[in-house]
C-alpha positions as CSV (number, residue, x, y, z in Angstrom):
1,X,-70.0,64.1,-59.2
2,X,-68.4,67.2,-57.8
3,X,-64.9,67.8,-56.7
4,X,-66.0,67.8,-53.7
5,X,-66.9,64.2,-53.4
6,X,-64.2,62.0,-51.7
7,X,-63.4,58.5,-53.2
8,X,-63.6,55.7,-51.3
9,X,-61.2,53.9,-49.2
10,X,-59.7,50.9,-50.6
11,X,-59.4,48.2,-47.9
12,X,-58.6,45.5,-49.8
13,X,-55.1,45.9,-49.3
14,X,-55.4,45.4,-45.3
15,X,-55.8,41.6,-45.7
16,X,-52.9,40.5,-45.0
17,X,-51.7,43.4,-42.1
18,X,-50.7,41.6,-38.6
19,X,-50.2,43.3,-35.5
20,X,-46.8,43.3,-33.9
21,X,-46.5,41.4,-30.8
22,X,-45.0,43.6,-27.9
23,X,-41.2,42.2,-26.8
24,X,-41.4,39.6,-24.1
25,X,-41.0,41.2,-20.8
26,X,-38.4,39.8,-18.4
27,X,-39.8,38.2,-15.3
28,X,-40.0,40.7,-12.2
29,X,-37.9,39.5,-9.1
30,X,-39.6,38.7,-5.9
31,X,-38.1,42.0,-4.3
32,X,-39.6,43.9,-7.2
33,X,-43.1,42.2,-7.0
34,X,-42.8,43.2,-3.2
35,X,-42.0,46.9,-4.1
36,X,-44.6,47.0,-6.8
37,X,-47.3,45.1,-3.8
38,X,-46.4,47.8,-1.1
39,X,-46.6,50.3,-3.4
40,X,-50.1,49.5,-4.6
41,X,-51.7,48.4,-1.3
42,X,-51.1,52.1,0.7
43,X,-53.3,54.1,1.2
44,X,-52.2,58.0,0.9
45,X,-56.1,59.0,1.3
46,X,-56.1,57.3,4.6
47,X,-52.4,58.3,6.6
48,X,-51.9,61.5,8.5
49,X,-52.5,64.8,6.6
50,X,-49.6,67.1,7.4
51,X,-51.7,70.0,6.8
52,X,-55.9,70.9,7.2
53,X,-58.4,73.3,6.9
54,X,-60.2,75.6,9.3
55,X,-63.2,77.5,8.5
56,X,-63.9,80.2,11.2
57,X,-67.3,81.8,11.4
58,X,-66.5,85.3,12.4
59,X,-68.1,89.3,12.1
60,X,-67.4,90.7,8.6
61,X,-65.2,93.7,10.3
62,X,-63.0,90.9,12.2
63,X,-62.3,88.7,9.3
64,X,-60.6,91.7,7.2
65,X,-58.8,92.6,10.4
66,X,-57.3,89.6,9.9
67,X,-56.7,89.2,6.6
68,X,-55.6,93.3,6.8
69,X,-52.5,92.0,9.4
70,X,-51.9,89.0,7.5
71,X,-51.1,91.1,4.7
72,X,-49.1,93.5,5.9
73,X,-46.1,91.7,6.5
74,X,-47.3,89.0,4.0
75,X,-47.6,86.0,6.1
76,X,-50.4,83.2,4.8
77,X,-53.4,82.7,6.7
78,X,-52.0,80.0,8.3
79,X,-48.7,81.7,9.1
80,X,-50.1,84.5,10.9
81,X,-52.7,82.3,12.7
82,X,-49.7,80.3,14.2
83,X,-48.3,83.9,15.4
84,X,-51.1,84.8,17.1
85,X,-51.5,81.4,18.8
86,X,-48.1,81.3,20.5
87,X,-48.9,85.2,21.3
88,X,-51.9,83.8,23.0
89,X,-50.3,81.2,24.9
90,X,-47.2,82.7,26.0
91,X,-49.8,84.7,27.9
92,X,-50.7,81.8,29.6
């Protein structure tokens, strides 16, 4: 045997090993139940997104226009494209 070699495990001494039971939980008032119910049965995925996503198909030369005046006063994408809506329909 080299001293390498690992002995093995004794188990024996596991015989008598219980598991702890977890502490009794106290019963959950009806409001709670409610609260935990309603909590469980919405549906985030399915109400109103407060923000999307556009993907515009557009010339090469245009697009970095756009990103070019987006970036000079550092608005976001979306910012600027807001700006240049009203802009458009204040024209109107």
């Amino acid at each position: 045997m080299t001293d390498s070699a690992r002995k093995a495990l004794d188990f024996g001494g596991l015989d008598d090993f219980q598991p702890t039971r977890p502490a009794e939980r106290p019963q959950a008032t009806a409001e709670e139940q409610r609260r935990v119910v309603d909590r469980a049965s919405t549906f985030p995925s399915r109400e109103p997104e407060a923000e999307g996503q556009l993907n515009i198909r557009a010339p090469n030369d245009m697009l970095t226009r756009f990103k070019a005046a987006a970036k000079k006063d550092r608005y976001t994408y979306g910012a600027f494209l807001e700006i240049l809506l009203n802009s458009y329909e204040e024209r109107a």
